[in-house]
Structures are given as structure tokens and as C-alpha cells.
C-alpha positions as YAML, in Angstrom:
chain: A
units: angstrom
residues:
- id: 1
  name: UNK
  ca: [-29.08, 17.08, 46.51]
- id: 2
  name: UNK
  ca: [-32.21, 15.32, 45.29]
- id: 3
  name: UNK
  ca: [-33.27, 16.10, 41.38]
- id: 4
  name: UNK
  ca: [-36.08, 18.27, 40.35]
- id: 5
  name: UNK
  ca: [-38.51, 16.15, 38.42]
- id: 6
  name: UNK
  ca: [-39.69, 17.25, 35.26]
- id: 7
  name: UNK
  ca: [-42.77, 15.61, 34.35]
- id: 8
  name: UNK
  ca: [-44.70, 16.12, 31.40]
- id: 9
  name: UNK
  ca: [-47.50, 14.96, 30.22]
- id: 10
  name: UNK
  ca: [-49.39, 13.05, 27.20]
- id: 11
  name: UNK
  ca: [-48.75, 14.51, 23.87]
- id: 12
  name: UNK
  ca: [-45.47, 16.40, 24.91]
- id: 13
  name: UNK
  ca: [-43.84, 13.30, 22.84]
- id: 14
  name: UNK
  ca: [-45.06, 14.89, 20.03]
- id: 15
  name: UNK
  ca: [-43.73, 18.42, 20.49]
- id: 16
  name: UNK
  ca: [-42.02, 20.00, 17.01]
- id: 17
  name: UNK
  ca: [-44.88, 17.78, 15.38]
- id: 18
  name: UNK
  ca: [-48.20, 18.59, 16.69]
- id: 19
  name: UNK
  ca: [-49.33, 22.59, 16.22]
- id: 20
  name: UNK
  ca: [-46.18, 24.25, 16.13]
- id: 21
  name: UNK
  ca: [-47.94, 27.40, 15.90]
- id: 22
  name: UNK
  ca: [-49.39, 26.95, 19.67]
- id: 23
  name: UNK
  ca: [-46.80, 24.78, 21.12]
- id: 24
  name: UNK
  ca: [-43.68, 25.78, 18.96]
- id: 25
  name: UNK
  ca: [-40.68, 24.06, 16.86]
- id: 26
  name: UNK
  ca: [-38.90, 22.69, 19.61]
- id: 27
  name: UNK
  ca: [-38.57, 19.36, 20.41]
- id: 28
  name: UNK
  ca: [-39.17, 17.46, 24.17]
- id: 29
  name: UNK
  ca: [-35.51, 16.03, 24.05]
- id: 30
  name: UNK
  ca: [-35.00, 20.20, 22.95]
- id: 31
  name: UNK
  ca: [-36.77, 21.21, 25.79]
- id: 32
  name: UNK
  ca: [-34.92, 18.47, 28.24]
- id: 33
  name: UNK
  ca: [-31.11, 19.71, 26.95]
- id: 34
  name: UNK
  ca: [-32.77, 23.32, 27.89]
- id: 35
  name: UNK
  ca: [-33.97, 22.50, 31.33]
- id: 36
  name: UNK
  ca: [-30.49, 20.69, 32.37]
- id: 37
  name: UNK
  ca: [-28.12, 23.39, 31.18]
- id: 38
  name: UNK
  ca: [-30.57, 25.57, 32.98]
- id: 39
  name: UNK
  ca: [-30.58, 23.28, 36.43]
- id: 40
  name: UNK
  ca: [-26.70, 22.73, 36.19]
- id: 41
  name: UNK
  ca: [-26.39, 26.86, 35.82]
- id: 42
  name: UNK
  ca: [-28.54, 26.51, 39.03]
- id: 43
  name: UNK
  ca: [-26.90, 23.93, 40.98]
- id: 44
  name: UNK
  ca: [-29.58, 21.88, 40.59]
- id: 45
  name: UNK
  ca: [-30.12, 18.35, 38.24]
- id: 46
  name: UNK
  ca: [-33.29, 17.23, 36.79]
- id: 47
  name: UNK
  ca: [-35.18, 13.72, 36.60]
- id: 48
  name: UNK
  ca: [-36.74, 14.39, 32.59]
- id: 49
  name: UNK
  ca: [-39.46, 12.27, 32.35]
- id: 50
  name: UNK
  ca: [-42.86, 11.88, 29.90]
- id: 51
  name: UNK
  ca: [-45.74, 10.23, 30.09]
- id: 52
  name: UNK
  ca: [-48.90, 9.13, 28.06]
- id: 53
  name: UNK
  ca: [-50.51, 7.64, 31.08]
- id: 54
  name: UNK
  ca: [-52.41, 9.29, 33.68]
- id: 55
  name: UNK
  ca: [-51.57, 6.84, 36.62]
- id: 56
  name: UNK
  ca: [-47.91, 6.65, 35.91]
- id: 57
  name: UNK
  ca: [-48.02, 10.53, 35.97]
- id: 58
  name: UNK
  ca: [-49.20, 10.16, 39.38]
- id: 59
  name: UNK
  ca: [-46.67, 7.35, 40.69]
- id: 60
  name: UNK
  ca: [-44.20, 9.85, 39.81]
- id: 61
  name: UNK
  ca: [-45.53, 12.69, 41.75]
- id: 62
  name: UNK
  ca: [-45.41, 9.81, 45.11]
- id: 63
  name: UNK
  ca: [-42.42, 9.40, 44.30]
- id: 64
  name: UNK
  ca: [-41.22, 12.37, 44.19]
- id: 65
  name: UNK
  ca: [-42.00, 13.02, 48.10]
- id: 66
  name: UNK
  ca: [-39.33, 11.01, 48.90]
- id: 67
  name: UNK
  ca: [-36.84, 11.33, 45.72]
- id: 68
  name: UNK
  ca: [-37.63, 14.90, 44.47]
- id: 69
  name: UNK
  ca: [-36.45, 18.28, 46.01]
- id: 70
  name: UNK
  ca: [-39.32, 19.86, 43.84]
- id: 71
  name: UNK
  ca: [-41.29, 18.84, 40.84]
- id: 72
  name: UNK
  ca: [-42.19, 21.11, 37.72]
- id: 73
  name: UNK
  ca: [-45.13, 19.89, 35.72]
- id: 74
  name: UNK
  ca: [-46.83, 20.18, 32.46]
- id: 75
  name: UNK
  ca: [-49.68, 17.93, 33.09]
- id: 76
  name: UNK
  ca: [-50.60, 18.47, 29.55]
- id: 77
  name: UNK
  ca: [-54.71, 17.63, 29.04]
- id: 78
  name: UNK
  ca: [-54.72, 16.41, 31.97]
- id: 79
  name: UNK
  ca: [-54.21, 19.62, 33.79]
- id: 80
  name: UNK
  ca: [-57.97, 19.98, 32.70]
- id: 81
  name: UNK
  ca: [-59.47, 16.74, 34.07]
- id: 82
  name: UNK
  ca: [-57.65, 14.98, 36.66]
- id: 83
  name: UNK
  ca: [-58.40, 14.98, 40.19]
- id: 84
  name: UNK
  ca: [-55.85, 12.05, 40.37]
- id: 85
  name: UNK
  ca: [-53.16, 14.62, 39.98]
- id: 86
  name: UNK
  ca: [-53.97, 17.25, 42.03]
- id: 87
  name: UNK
  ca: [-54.85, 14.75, 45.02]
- id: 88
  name: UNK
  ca: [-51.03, 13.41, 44.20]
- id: 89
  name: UNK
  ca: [-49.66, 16.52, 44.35]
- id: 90
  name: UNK
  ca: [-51.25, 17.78, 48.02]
- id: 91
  name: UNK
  ca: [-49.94, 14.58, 49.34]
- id: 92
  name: UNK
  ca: [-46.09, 14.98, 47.52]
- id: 93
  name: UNK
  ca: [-45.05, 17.66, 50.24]
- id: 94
  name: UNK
  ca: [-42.10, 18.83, 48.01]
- id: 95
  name: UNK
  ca: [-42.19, 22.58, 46.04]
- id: 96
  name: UNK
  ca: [-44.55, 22.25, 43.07]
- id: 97
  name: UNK
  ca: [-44.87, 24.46, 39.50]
- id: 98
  name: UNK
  ca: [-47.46, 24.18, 36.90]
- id: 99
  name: UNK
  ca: [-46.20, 24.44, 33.42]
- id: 100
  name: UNK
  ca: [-47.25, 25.18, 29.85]
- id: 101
  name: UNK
  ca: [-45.72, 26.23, 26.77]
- id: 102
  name: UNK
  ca: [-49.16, 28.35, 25.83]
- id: 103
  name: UNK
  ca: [-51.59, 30.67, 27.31]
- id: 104
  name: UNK
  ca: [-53.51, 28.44, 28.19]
- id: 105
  name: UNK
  ca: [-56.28, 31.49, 28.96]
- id: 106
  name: UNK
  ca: [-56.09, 32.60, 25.59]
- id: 107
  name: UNK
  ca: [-57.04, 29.13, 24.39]
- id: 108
  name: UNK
  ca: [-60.21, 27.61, 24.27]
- id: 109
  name: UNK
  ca: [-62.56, 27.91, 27.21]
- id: 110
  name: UNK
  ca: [-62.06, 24.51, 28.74]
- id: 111
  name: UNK
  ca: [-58.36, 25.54, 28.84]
- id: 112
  name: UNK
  ca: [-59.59, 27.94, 31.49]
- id: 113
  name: UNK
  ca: [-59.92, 25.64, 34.19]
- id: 114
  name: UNK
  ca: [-56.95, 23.71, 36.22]
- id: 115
  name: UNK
  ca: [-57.63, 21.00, 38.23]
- id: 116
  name: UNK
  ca: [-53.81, 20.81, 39.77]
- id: 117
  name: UNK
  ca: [-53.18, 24.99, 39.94]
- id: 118
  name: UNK
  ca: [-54.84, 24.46, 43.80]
- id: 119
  name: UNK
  ca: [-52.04, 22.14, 44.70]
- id: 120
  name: UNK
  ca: [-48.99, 24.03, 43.62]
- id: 121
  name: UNK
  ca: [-46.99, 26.75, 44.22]
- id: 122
  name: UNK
  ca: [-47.20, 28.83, 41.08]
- id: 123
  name: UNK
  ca: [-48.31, 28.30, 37.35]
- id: 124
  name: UNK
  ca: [-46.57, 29.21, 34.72]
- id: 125
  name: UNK
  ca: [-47.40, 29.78, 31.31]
- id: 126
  name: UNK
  ca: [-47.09, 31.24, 27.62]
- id: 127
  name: UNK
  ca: [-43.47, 31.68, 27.31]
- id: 128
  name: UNK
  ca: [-43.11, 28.47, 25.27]
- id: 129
  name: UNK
  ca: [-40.24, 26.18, 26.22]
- id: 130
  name: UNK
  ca: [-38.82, 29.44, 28.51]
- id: 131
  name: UNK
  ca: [-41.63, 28.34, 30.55]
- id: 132
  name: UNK
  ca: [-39.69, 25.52, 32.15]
- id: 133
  name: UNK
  ca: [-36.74, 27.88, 32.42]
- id: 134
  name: UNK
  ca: [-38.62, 30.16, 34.80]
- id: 135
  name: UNK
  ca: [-40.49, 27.17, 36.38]
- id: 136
  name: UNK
  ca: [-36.78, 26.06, 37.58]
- id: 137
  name: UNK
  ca: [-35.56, 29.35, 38.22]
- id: 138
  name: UNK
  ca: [-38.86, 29.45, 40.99]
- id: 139
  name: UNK
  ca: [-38.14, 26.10, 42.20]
- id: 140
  name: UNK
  ca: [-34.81, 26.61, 43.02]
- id: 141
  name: UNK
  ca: [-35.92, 29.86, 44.56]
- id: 142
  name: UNK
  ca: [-38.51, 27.81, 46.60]
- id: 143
  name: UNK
  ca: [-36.06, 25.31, 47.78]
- id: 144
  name: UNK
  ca: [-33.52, 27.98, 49.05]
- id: 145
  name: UNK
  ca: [-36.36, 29.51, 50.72]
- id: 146
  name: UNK
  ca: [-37.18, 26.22, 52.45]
- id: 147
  name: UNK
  ca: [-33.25, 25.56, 53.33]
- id: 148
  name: UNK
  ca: [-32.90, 29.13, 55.04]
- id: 149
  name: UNK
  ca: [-36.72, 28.53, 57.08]
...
């Protein structure tokens, strides 16, 4: 079975350091240990990855049309401002969640507006690093769904 990537993006590095009060304590190698006892519990594996870089974000999400059996993402900022990603994602053709820690409507206003919720299949968000708990939980759901059809 192919991995589910798990792609986050820039500043996720600095989880457990930056605003602990939005984003939490945890760590991103936390948050990885968390999402692979989760996908093992769900017959699935992960691909962990992070990235600073918008265009590497995006190489990943091509790649994952051929390597990926889904793809959960916290796009970070960028959920906010790139049309890169959301044109990557249309073209990936594999099951597709938005993630974030926070509420990212009880944030500030620019927070508002996602440029990649269009090109998934669900958006998740608030429950800190639970959020990529029930991002897997869906995707595994949405590739079972896709097995059966």
C-alpha cells in the first residue's frame, strides 16, 4: 500500500517554540510519532515530511499522484497565498485533507481565506495536533471508500 504523505508547511519546524498558546507544546517530530502510531493503528504508513519552501511543497504534492494513496496537509501561511498549491493539488488525483492545529476562523481575518480548501476533500482544524489524527482517520476512510467504488 502506498504511504499517506504528511506535508507540512513553513514554520511547522518551529512548533513547541513559536506561540505555544495558538499552536501548542508539542513538537513536529511529536506530532510525526502521533500520526504513525495513528496510521499503523489504521493500516496505513505515512511519508512525514516539512518544508520551508513553497515549490518543494508543491513537487511533493506531484509526487504524490503517483507515490501517495492520499496526502494530509498543513500548508501553513501558505494556505493563505498560494495558487501554486492548490493548482498542485487539482492535478494530484489522490484523496486530499487540509490541516491546522488552530481555528484558523477565530484568527485574524486574513486567516479567513484558503486558497487550497477548493482542491481538497475536507479541512480540518482547531483540535491542535488531534487535527492530523482525524485528518488520517478521513483519509483512510476516503481510500476505503475509493477501494469498495
Amino acid at each position: 500500500m502506498k504511504p499517506i504523505y504528511v506535508l507540512n508547511g513553513p514554520n511547522l519546524n518551529m512548533l513547541g517554540q513559536r506561540e505555544p498558546s495558538v499552536y501548542g507544546a508539542e513538537t513536529l517530530p511529536e506530532i510525526e510519532k502521533l500520526c504513525r502510531a495513528k496510521a499503523a493503528e489504521l493500516g496505513l504508513t505515512v511519508d512525514f515530511r516539512q518544508s520551508n519552501i513553497e515549490g518543494e511543497l508543491v513537487s511533493w504534492i506531484q509526487e504524490a499522484r503517483s507515490k501517495a494513496a492520499g496526502i494530509a496537509l498543513n500548508a501553513g501561511a501558505y494556505t493563505h497565498t498560494s495558487v501554486a498549491i492548490h493548482d498542485a493539488l487539482r492535478a494530484a488525483d489522490v484523496p486530499a485533507v487540509e490541516v491546522h492545529l488552530s481555528n484558523v476562523y477565530k484568527r485574524e481575518a486574513f486567516r479567513h481565506h484558503s486558497f487550497i480548501a477548493a482542491a481538497v476533500n475536507g479541512v480540518i482544524c482547531g483540535f491542535g495536533s488531534h487535527s492530523y489524527v482525524l485528518a488520517l482517520e478521513a483519509l483512510a476512510s476516503l481510500i476505503n471508500t475509493n477501494k469498495k467504488g
